[in-house]
N, C-alpha and C positions, 0 to 999 in steps of 0.2 A: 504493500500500500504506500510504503513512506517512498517507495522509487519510481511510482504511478505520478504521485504527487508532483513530486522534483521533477519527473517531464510534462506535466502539463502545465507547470506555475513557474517552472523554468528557476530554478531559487535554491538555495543552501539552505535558508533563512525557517528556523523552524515552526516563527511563530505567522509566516506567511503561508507555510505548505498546511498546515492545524487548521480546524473550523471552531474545534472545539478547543476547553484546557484539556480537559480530559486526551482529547487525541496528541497534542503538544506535547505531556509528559509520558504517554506510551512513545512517542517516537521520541523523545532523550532517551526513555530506557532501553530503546534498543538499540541506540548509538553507543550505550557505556555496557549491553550487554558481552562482556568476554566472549559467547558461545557464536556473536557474532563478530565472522574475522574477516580482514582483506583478504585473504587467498580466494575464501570460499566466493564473495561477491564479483571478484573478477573472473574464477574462473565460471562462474554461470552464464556472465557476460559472453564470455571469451566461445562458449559454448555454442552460443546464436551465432557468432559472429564465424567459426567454423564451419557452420551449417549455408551462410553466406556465401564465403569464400570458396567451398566447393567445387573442383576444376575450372579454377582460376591460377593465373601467376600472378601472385601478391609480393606489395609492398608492406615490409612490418616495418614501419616509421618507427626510431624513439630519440627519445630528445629527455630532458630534468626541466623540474621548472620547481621555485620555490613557492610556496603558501605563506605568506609574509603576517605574523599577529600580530607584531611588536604594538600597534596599535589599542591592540587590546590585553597585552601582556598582564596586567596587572587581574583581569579576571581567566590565567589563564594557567593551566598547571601540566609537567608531566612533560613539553615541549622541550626542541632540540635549536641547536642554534642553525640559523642560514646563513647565507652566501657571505654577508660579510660579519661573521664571528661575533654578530653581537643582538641583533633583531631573533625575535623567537620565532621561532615557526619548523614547518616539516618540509620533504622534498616528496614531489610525487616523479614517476618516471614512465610514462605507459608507452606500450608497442601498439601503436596503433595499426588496422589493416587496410593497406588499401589497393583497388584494383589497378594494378602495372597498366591495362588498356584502354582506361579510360579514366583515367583518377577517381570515380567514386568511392568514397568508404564505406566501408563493410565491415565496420566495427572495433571493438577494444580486441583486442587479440591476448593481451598482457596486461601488466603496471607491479614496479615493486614501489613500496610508499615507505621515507623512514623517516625518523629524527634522530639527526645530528648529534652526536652526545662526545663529550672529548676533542682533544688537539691531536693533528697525525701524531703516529709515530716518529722518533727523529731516523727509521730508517726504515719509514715507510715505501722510499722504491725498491727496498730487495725483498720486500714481503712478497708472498703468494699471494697471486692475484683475485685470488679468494677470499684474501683476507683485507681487500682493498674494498672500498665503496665502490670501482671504478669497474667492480665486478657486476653491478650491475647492469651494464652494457651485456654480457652474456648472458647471463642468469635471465632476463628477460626477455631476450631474444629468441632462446630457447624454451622456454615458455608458450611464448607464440604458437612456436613452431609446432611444439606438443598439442596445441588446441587447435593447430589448422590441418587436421590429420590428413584430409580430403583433398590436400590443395598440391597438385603434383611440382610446383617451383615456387621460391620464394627469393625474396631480394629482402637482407636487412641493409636499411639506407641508415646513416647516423652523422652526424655534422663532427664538426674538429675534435671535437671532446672525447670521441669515439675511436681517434686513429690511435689504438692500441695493439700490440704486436699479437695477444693472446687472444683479441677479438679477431683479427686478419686470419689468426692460424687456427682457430679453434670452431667458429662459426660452418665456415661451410663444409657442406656435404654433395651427396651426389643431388639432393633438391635443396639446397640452401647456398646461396650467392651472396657474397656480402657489396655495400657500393660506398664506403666511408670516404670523408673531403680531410686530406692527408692537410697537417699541420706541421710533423717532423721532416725535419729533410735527413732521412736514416738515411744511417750508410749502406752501401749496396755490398752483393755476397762476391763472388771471384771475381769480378768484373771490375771493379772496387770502385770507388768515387763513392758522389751523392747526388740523393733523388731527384732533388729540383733540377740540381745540372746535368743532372743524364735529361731531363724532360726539356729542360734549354736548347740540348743541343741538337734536340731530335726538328726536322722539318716542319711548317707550318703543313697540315694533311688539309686544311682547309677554313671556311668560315664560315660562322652558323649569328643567328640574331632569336634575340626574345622580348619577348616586356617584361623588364626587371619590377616586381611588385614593390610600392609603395611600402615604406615603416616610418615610422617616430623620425622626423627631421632628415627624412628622406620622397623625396618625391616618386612619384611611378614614373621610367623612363626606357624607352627605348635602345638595347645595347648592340653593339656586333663586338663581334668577338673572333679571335682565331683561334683556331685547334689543331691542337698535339696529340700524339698518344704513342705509348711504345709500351716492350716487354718489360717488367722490372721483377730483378729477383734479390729482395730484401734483406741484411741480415739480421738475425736475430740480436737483439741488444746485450749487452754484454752484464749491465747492473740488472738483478733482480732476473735473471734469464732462466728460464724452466726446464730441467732436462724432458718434460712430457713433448715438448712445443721444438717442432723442427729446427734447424740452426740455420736453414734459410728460407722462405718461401716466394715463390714466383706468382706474381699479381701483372694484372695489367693498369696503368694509370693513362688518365684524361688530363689531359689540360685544359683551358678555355683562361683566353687573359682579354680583357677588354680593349678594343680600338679606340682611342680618343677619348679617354672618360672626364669627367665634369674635373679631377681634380687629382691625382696619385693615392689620396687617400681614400677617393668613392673607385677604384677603379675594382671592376671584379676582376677576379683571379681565382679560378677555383682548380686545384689538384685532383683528382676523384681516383681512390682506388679501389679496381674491380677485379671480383674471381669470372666476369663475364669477359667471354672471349671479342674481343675488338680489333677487327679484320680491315674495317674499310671506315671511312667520314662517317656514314650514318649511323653506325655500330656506334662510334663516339660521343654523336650527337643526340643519338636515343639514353645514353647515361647522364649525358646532361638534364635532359627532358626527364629521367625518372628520379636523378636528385631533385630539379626543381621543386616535385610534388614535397619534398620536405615540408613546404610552406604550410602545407594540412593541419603538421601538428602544431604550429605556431599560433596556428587560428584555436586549435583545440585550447590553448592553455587562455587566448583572451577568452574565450567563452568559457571558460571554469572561472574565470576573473572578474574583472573591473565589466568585462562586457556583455555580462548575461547572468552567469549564476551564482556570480559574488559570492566566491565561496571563503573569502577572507573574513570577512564579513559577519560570518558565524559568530553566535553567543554561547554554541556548547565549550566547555569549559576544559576537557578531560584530554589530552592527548590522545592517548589511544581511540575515542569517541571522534576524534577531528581525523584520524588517518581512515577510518570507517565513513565518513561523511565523506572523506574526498574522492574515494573511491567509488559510492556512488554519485558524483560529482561529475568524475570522471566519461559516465555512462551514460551519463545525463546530457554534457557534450558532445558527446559523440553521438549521437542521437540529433541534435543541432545542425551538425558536419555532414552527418549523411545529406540532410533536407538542402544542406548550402551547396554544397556538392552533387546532389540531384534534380538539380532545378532547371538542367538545361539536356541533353540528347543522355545525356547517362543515366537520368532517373528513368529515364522512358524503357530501361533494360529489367524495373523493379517493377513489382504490384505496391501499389498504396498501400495494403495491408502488410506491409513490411516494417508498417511505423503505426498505421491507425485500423481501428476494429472496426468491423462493419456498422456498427451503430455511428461511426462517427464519418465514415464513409460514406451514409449519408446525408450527414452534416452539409461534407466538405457539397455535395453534388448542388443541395438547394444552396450556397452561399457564392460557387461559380457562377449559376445561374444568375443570381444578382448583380455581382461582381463583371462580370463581363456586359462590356460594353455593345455600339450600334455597329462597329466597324470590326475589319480580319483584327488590325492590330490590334486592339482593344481585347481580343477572345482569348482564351487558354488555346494556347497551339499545342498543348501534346494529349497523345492518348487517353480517353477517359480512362480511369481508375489505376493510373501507372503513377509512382513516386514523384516524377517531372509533376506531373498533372494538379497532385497534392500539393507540389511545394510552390507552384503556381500563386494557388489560391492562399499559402500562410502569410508569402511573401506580401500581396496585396493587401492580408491585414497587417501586416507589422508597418505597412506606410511607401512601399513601392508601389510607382504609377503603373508598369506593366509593359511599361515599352521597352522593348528589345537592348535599342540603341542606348537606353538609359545605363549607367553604374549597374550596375548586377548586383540583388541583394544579398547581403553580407551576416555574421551568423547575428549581428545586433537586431536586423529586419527580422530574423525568422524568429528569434528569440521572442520578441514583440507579438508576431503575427502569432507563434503558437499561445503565449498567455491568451490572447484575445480568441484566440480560435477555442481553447477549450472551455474557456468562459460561457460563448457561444453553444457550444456543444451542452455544457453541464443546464445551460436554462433549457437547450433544445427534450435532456433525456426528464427535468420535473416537468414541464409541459406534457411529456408524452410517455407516462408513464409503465405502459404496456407496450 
């Protein structure tokens, strides 16, 4: 009921998801009940999101993002420190899934959630990387992978954070690829040198353009770029080295460096290394295009944020009750991401009832009807009763006009449109009671 709640009020917020007191303090106690854990609630998730996934080649996205309380520190107990060693809060990490061929998401696939407790080791890089936080890169990646049983290839994509020797050597398999944006410039095995300058010296194979997404004091801009790519065969580092983990391994890396950019310091450059074989320009250019999708789970963590389900925000009080909250947080975003991500030719591959029940299916049917206007552009262009078609109609209530050519609604629209849509919905089922 409390994760029914959370996606149709869109909210962490407990005394916004409650009708009642009564209901408000059953859903604290079952935020602080022990018998309920994160494992269990992702992997149920993780479970639909397998059943999705199903002969598909997915992307398990994962990225960290902090839950920042400091704000509420003083009503708050049991928390870990963040990013900068002194604000309270926890780290969530989730593998999100999404489909290589069309970017849609298909769900939480993973998430490990912790709090911070202690200063490193002073000789934290020769630990086992097991014994490293930075094991979470594997640990959940692997997870995924155990829940996407159905899914015959997989690509784990992970940004700089992630260019670790034991994630390079350890992840893939005969269906598991890995595609991480390399930040070391290791040194190379017989061949010797290092990375960047072995990728330096190799040929421009060609040049590829994209629309670099807008962020925080970054504008949306049009880039070109030139591309490298060659064999590279790594060596194992020498601090903290594992006799499990080969003493060299052979990857292929991307390059992409940008032509003429705004400034030395805007300019992109991204290294990408991949256990995918890269033969010719489009092979290269296809790893570009499925790092891009990175940006999915960036969107995920605004929408567990500031831009939707405020889950900072929270008044439960209990650490472990907050790592249970963000988890289904988590789900609750992701759920968002589908709608934002299906609003255009990819939702039209889903049924609507992949997010909504037939009673509210036909909700959405009489609210189209209204909603649409005298003219083509004006109508819902995709198939009745397909995901596109649903996320049509939330988008229009969150406050998009409908036209094509307009901004494409974003997960703050759909966020919007679903409050109001179930709002809608819940006077539609006491009206009609039978």
């Amino acid at each position: 009921m409390v994760l029914e709640r959370m996606c149709t009020r869109v909210s962490a917020g407990l005394r916004r998801l409650a009708d009642t007191r009564a209901e408000q303090i059953a859903f604290t106690r079952l935020f602080r009940n022990p018998q309920v854990t994160v494992p269990e609630i992702v992997r149920t998730a993780a479970a639909r999101t397998g059943e999705a996934a199903a002969g598909r080649h997915v992307l398990i996205i994962e990225d960290s993002s902090e839950i920042n309380y400091e704000a509420k520190a003083s009503r708050k107990r049991g928390l870990g420190r963040v990013g900068n060693g002194k604000d309270v809060g926890l780290f969530v990490h989730p593998a999100l899934a999404v489909d290589a061929a069309d970017g849609s998401v298909l769900g939480l696939a993973a998430a490990t959630i912790w709090r911070r407790r202690g200063q490193k080791a002073h000789d934290y890089q020769a630990l086992p990387i097991e014994a490293k936080e930075s094991y979470k890169w594997i640990a959940t990646a692997k997870a995924a992978r155990q829940a996407l049983t159905d899914t015959p290839l997989a690509t784990v994509i992970g940004d700089r954070e992630a260019d670790i020797y034991e994630v390079l050597a350890r992840l893939p398999d005969e269906r598991t690829h890995v595609l991480i944006r390399a930040v070391r410039d290791r040194a190379l095995g017989e061949q010797g040198g290092r990375l960047f300058g072995e990728i330096a010296k190799t040929p421009e194979a060609g040049r590829t353009a994209f629309e670099l997404q807008a962020r925080p004091g970054r504008p949306a801009r049009k880039v070109q770029l030139t591309v490298r790519f060659a064999a590279v065969a790594l060596r194992q580092p020498r601090l903290g080295a594992d006799c499990r983990d080969p003493r060299e391994i052979t990857l292929n890396m991307v390059e992409v460096r940008e032509i003429d950019p705004p400034s030395p310091k805007e300019a992109v450059i991204w290294q990408l290394l991949t256990t995918h074989a890269i033969k010719t320009l489009a092979d290269a250019c296809r790893m570009v295009d499925l790092y891009r999708l990175r940006w999915t789970v960036e969107q995920l963590f605004r929408t567990v944020k500031s831009q939707a389900i405020d889950l900072e925000e929270s008044l439960l009080a209990d650490g472990e009750a907050l790592e249970r909250l963000a988890a289904t947080a988590l789900i609750v975003a992701t759920k968002v991401m589908q709608l934002v991500h299906g609003r255009n030719a990819a939702g039209q591959a889903f049924k609507a009832a992949r997010l909504f029940s037939p009673a509210e299916i036909t909700v959405l049917e009489a609210l189209i009807a209204r909603l649409e206007g005298k003219t083509q552009k004006q109508n819902n262009p995709h198939p009745q009763h397909t995901l596109a078609w649903a996320a049509w109609c939330i988008a229009r209530l969150g406050g998009w006009n409908g036209y094509a050519k307009e901004r494409p609604p974003g997960p703050v629209t759909f966020s919007n449109g679903l409050r109001r849509f179930h709002a809608i919905a819940e006077g539609f089922a006491l009206a009609n009671p039978n």
